[in-house]
C-alpha positions as CSV (number, residue, x, y, z in Angstrom):
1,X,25.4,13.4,-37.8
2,X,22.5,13.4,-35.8
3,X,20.1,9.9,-36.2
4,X,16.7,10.8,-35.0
5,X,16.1,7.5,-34.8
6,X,19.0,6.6,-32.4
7,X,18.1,6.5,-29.1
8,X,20.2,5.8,-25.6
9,X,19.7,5.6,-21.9
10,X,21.9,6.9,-20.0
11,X,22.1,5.8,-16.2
12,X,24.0,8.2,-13.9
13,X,25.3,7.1,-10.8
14,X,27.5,9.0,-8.2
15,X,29.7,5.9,-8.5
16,X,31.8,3.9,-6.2
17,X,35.3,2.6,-5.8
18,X,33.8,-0.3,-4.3
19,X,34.1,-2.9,-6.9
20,X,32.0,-6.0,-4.8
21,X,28.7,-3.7,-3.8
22,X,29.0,-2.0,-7.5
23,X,28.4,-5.0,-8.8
24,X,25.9,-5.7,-6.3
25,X,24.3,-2.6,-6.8
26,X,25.0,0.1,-9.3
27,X,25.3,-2.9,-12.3
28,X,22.2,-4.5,-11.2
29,X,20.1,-1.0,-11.7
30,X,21.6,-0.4,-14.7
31,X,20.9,-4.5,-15.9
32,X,17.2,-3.8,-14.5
33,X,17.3,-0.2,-16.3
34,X,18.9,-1.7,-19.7
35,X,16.3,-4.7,-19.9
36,X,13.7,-2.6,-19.8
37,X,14.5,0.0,-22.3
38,X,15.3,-3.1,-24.8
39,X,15.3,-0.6,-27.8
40,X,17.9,1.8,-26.7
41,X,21.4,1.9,-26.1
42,X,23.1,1.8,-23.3
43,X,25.0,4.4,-21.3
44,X,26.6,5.0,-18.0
45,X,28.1,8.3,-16.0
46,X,29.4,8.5,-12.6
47,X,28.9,12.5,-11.4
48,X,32.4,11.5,-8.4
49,X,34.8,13.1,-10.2
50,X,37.2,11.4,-7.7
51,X,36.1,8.1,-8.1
52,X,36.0,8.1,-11.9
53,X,39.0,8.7,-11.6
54,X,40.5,6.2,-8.9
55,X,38.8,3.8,-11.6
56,X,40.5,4.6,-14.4
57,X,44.0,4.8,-12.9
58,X,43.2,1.8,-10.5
59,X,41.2,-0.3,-12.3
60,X,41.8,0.7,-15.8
61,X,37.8,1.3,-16.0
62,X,37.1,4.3,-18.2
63,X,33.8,5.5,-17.0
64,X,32.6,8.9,-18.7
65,X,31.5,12.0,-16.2
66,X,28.2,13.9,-16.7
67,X,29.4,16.6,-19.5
68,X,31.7,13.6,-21.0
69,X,28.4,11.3,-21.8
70,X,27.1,14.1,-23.1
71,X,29.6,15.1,-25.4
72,X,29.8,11.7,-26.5
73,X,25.9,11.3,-27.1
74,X,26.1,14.7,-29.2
75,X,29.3,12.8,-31.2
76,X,27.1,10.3,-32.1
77,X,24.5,11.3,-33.5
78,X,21.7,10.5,-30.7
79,X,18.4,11.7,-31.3
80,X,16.6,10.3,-27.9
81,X,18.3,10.5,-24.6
82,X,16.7,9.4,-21.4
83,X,18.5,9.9,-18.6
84,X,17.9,7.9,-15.4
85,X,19.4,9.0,-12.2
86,X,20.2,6.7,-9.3
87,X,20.7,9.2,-6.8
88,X,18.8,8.9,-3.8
89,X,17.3,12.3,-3.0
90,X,16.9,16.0,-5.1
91,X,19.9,17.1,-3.4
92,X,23.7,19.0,-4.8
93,X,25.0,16.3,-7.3
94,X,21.5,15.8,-8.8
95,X,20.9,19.8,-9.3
96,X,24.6,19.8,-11.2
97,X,23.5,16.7,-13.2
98,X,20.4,18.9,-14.0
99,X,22.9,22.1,-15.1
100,X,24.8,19.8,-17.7
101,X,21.4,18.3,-18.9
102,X,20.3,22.0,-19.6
103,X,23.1,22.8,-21.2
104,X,23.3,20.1,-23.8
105,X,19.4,19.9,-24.1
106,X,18.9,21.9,-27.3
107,X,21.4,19.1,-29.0
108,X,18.6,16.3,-29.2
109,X,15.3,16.1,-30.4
110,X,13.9,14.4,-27.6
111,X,15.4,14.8,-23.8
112,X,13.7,13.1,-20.5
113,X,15.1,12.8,-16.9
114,X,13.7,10.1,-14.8
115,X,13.8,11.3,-10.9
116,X,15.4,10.2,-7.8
117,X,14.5,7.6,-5.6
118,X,12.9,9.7,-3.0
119,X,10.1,11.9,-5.2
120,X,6.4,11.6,-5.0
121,X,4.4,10.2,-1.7
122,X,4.2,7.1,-3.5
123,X,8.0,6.7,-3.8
124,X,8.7,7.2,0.1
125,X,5.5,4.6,0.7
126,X,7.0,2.2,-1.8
127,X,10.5,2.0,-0.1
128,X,9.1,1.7,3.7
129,X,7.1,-1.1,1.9
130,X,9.9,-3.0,0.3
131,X,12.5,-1.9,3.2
132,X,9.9,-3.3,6.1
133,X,9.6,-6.5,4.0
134,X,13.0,-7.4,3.0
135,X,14.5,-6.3,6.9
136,X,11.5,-8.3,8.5
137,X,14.3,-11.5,9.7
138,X,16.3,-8.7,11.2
139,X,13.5,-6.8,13.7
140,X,12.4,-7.8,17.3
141,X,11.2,-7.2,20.1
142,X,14.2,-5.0,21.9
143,X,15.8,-3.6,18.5
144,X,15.5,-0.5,16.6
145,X,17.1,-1.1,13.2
146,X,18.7,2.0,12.1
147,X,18.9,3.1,8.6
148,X,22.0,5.7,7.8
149,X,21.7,7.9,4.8
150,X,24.1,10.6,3.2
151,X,22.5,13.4,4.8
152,X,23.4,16.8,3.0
153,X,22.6,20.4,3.8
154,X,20.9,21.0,0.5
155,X,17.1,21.8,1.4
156,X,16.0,17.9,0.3
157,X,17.9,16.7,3.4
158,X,14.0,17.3,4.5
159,X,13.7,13.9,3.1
160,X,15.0,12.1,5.2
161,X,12.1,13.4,8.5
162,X,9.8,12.7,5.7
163,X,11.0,9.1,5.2
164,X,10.8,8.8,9.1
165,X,7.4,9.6,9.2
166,X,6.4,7.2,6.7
167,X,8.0,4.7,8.7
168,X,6.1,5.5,11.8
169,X,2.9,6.0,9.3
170,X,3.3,2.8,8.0
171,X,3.2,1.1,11.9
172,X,7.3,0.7,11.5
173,X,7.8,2.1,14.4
174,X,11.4,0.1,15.3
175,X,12.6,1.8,11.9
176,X,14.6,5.0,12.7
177,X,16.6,7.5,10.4
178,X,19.9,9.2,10.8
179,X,22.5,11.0,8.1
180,X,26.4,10.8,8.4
181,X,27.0,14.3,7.5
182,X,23.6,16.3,8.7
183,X,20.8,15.7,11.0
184,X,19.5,13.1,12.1
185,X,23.0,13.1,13.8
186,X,24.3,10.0,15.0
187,X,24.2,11.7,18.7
188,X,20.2,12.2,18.0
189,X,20.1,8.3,17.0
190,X,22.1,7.2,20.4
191,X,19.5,9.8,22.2
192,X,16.3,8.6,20.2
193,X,17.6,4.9,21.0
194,X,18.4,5.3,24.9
195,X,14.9,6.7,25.4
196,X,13.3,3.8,23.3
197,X,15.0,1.5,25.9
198,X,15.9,-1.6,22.9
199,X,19.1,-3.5,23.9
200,X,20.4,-4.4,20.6
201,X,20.4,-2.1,17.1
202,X,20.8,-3.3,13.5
203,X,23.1,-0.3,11.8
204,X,21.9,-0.7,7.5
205,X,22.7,1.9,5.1
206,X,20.0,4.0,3.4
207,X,22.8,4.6,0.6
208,X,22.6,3.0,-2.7
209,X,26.0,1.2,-2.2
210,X,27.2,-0.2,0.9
211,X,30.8,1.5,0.0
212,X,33.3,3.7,2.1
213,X,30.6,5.5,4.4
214,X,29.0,1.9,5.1
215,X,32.5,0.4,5.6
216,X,34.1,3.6,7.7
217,X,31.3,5.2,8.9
218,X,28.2,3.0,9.9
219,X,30.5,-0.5,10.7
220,X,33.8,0.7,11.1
221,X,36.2,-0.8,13.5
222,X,37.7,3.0,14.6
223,X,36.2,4.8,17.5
224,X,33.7,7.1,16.0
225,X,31.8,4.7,13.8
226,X,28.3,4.1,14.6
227,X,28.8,0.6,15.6
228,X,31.7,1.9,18.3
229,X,29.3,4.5,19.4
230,X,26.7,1.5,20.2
231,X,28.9,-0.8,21.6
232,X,30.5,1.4,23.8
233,X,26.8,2.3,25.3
234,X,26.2,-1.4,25.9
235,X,24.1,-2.1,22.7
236,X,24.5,-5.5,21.3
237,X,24.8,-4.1,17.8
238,X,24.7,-6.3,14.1
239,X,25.6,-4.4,10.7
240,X,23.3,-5.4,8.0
241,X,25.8,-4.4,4.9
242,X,23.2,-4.5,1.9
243,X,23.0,-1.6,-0.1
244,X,19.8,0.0,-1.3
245,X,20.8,-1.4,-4.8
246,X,20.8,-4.8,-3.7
247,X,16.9,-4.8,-3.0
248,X,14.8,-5.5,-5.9
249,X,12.0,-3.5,-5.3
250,X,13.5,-0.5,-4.9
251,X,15.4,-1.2,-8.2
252,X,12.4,-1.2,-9.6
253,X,11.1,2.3,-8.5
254,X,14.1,3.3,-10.6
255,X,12.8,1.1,-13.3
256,X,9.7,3.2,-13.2
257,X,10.5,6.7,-12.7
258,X,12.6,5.9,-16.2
259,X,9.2,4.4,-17.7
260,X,7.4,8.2,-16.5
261,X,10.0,10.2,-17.9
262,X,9.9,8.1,-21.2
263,X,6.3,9.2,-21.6
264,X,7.6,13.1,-21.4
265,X,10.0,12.4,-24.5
């Protein structure tokens, strides 16, 4: 029976198999998210259908999909739900987290969903803040640190030029952007870089976790990774494995994108 009083939070994630940078990551947001929002209960969903579940047979972790929270939420009588997202962008999995929320919405009383990292101006100047601060050790003269994110042909993969402009508006010029699976291509990267004339690259991932892309992809040992692709063009090349998770301020943007859709309950 429904509790109008009964409220939840409920954090979803795209998840990872990754248990080291989940913990690292993913449960820190979701520590950050749940201290915060003291007075209601606590939820999780990963939308990876795959990787829930890889965890459950795995790792005996039952973690709950999109529809499955929901279900759940409706079970139990939840009058409130806020949901926070910790996707990165407004790209495929967040538009088919949107479709569940729509179809479940006229089950509560109150329904609010916080947005994704990248959003409003302020968002992209906030994380070229924090991201120029906590990667300051890692820049000199002669490097380009190179941030790889998801990439995705879903219109938002616009966010990512937008991002890089920020950077360059910001006076971050030595900060460059590139996607694994859309463009910036890592060919545009190595072209971008060899005009540049820097000697030595930092590879980071603009990905919440530092999981299988950041491991395969950006730093793997195998011929095609970014790192190879460097090496083998004479870069001296360092893999800076932190996930965007990791950083505390940008935790926080997630922290208050939850606080603004609060206020639309």
């Amino acid at each position: 029976m429904e509790n109008k009083d009964k409220k939840a939070i409920l954090v979803v994630s795209f998840g990872t198999s990754y248990q080291k940078t989940r913990e690292r990551t993913l449960d820190v947001i979701e520590r950050d998210l749940r201290e915060a929002f003291a007075g209601y209960e606590f939820k999780r969903a990963y939308t990876s259908p795959t990787i829930v579940r890889i965890l459950r047979e795995r790792d005996k972790i039952q973690i709950d999909g999109v529809e499955e929270a929901f279900e759940r939420l409706v079970k139990d009588g939840f009058g409130t739900v806020l949901v926070q997202t910790t996707h990165v962008i407004h790209g495929f999995e967040y538009d088919r987290m949107k479709e569940s929320l729509t179809k479940y919405q006229h089950f509560f009383d109150h329904l609010a969903l916080g947005e994704p990292l990248l959003t409003s101006g302020e968002d992209y100047q906030e994380v070229v803040r924090v991201l120029g601060q906590e990667t300051e050790a890692f820049r000199r003269s002669g490097t380009d640190l190179i941030f790889m994110g998801h990439g995705t042909e879903h219109a938002a993969n616009s966010s990512y030029a937008r991002l890089q402009q920020t950077f360059f508006q910001a006076g971050l010029s030595d900060c460059l952007v590139g996607t694994v699976e859309a463009s910036p291509t890592l060919e545009s990267m190595v072209d971008l870089v060899g005009r540049r004339r820097s000697h030595r690259v930092v590879l980071t991932p603009f990905l919440v976790v530092a999981g299988d892309h950041a491991c395969k992809d950006m730093a793997g040992e195998n011929e095609d990774s970014w790192k190879s692709r460097f090496l083998r063009k004479g870069y001296q090349v360092e893999c800076l494995m932190k996930g965007l998770g990791e950083y505390p301020g940008i935790r926080q943007i997630y922290v208050r994108h939850a606080k603004e859709a609060e206020r639309r309950l």
